[in-house]
N, C-alpha and C positions, 0 to 999 in steps of 0.2 A: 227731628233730630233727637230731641228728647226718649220719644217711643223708640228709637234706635240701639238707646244709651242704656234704656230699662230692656230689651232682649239680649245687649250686650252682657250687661250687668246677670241675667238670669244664666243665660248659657255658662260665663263662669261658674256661677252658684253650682249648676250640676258638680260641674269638673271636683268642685271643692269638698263638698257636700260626699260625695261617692267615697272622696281619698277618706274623709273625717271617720268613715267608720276603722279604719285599721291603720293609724297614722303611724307606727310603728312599719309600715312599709314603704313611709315616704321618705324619698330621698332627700337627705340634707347635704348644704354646701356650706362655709362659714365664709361668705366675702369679706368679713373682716370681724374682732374681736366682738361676740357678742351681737352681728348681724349676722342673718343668713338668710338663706335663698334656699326653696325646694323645689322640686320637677312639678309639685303644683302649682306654685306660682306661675313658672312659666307656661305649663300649661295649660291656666285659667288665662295667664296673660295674650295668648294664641287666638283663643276663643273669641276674647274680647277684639282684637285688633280686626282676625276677618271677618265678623261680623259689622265692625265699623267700615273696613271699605271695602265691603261687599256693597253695603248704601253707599258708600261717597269713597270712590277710590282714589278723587283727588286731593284727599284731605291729608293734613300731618298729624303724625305722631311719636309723644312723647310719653312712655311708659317706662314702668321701676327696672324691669331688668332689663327689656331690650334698647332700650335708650330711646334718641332721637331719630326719625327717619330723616332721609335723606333728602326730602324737599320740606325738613321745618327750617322755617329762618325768618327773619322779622317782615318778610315780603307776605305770607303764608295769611290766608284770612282764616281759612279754618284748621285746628291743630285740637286732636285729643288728647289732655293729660289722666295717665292711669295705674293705678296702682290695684294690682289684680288682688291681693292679698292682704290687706293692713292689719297686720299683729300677727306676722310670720310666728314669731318664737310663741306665743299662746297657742295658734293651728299646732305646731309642732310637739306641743303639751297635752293636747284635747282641752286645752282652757277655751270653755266658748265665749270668746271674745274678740271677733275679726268682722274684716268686710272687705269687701267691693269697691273702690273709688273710681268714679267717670265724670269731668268733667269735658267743657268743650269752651274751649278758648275763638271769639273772630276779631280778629286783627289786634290781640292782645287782652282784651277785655272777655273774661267770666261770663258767658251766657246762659249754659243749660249744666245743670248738675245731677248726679244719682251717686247713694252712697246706701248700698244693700247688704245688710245681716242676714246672712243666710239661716243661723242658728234661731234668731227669733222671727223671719219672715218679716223682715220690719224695710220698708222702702222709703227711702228719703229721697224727694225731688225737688228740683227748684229752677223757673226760670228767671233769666233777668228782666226786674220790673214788675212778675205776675207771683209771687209769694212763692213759702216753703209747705209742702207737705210732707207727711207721714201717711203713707197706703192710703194714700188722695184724701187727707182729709188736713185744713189746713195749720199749721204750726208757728206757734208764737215763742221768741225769748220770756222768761219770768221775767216779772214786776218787781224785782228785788231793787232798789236803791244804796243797797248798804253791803259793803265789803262784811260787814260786820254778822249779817246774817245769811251769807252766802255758804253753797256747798260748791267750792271747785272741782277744775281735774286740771291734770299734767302729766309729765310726762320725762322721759330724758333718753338721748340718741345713745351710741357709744361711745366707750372710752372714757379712760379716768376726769379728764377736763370736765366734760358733759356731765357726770355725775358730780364731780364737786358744785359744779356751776350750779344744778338742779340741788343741793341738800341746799346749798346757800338762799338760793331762793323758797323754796321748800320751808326752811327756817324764819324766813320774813311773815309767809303769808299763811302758815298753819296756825301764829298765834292770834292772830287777825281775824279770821275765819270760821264757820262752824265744821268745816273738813276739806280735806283734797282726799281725791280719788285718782289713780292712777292704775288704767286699766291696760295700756299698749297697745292703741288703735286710736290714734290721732283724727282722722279721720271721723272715725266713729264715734269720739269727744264732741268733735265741732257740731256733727249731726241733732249730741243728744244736748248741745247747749241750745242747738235753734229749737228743738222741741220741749225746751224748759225742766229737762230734768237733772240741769245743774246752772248753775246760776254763768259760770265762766271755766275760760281756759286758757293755759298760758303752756310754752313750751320753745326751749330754742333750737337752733341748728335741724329745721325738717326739711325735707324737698318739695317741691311744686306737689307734685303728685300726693303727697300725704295730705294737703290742705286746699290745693285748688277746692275742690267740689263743699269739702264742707263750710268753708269760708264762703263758698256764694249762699250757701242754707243758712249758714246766721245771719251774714245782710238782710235776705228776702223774710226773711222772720221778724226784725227790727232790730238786730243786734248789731254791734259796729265791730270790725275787724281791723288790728292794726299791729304796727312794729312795739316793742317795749317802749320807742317813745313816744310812740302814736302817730308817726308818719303811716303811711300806706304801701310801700316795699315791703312787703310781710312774702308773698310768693318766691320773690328771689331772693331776698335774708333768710329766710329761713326762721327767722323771730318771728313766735305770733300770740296776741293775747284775742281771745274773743268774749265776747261781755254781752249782756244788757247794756243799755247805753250809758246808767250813771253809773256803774259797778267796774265799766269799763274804765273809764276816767279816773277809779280810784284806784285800781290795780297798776293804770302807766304809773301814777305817784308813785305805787310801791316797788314796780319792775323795775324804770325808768334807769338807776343803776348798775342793773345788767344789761344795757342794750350795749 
């Protein structure tokens, strides 16, 4: 399923990769202020699905534009969550900075993950139980202990709320910290925390699809995933901090406010 997940994940790349050289001819749509959706997304999003059940036609799925299909429901052992695209509005800039998300959820629980850079050829996978790689070689959280010398990321959805929400917190933990990075690819955050090149992540109101996959690469790497107060609802609140384990713990202290 995994090997399914990385052809699925490649077959978009093409689609995206093609558009990226003349993005000025891709079509944009604004679903709402400061989101959007372009005919690549859904066209990578195509890609990926019939290549999923072309292997497993009985399976469900839940992707960014086309929603849920018609036999997901809590009965469902196997259901793919996906986001063709993540950092639509950078694509739509030539900012290279997006990805690929494919997860696969059985009977609820996070099994197999892939979250692919097309721009750097960088492949992140992860099963449950058997560790995170990077282009198969295997990937660890940093060793950092201390809030204090950590490099984060983050992030903030739409609308004015989201953004207050995010400068407020933004203001807590930039004086704390040696920096936050906010690059607008969620996903691609969680990826680059499991492979240690930032310490954590924090971010509220996301959908399953932006954090399913990379939320399983920071578990299987050693990192802990959780809500702002450290419950484990993080896929369906949409709150999520992901950490190193002790950095994690000192970030719910400072979150813990905005949950």
């Amino acid at each position: 399923m995994l090997n399914t997940a990385i052809k699925a994940a490649r077959r978009a790349a093409t689609v995206i990769n093609r558009a990226s050289f003349d993005v000025d001819r891709v079509t944009v749509t604004e679903k709402q202020h400061n989101d959007f959706v372009t005919d690549i997304d859904q066209a990578a999003e195509q890609a990926i699905i019939e290549t999923l059940l072309k292997a497993y036609p009985g399976h469900a799925i839940l992707a960014e534009e086309s929603g849920a299909s018609a036999n997901l429901n809590d009965e469902s052992e196997y259901s793919w969550i996906i986001d063709p695209l993540d950092g639509t509005t950078n694509f739509m800039h030539g900012y290279p900075n997006y990805c690929i998300s494919i997860a696969l959820q059985q009977r609820g629980v996070t099994t197999q993950a892939v979250v692919y850079d097309p721009v750097r050829n960088d492949l992140f996978t992860a099963t449950k139980g058997a560790g995170a790689f990077l282009n198969e070689k295997r990937i660890r959280v940093t060793k950092h202990d201390r809030v204090g010398a950590a490099l984060l990321s983050s992030g903030h959805g739409a609308g004015p709320r989201a953004l207050a929400d995010y400068l407020k917190m933004y203001g807590v933990m930039a004086e704390r910290c040696h920096g936050i990075r906010s690059a607008g690819a969620a996903a691609l955050e969680l990826a680059n925390v499991a492979a240690g090149r930032s310490d954590g992540f924090f971010e509220k109101g996301l959908k399953p699809w932006d954090i399913a996959a990379g939320a399983l690469l920071v578990t299987e790497a050693g990192g802990i995933v959780g809500e702002f107060n450290g419950e484990s609802d993080y896929l369906h609140k949409g709150d999520i901090i992901a950490a190193s384990p002790k950095v994690f713990g000192q970030m719910v202290t400072l979150l813990s406010p905005f949950a």
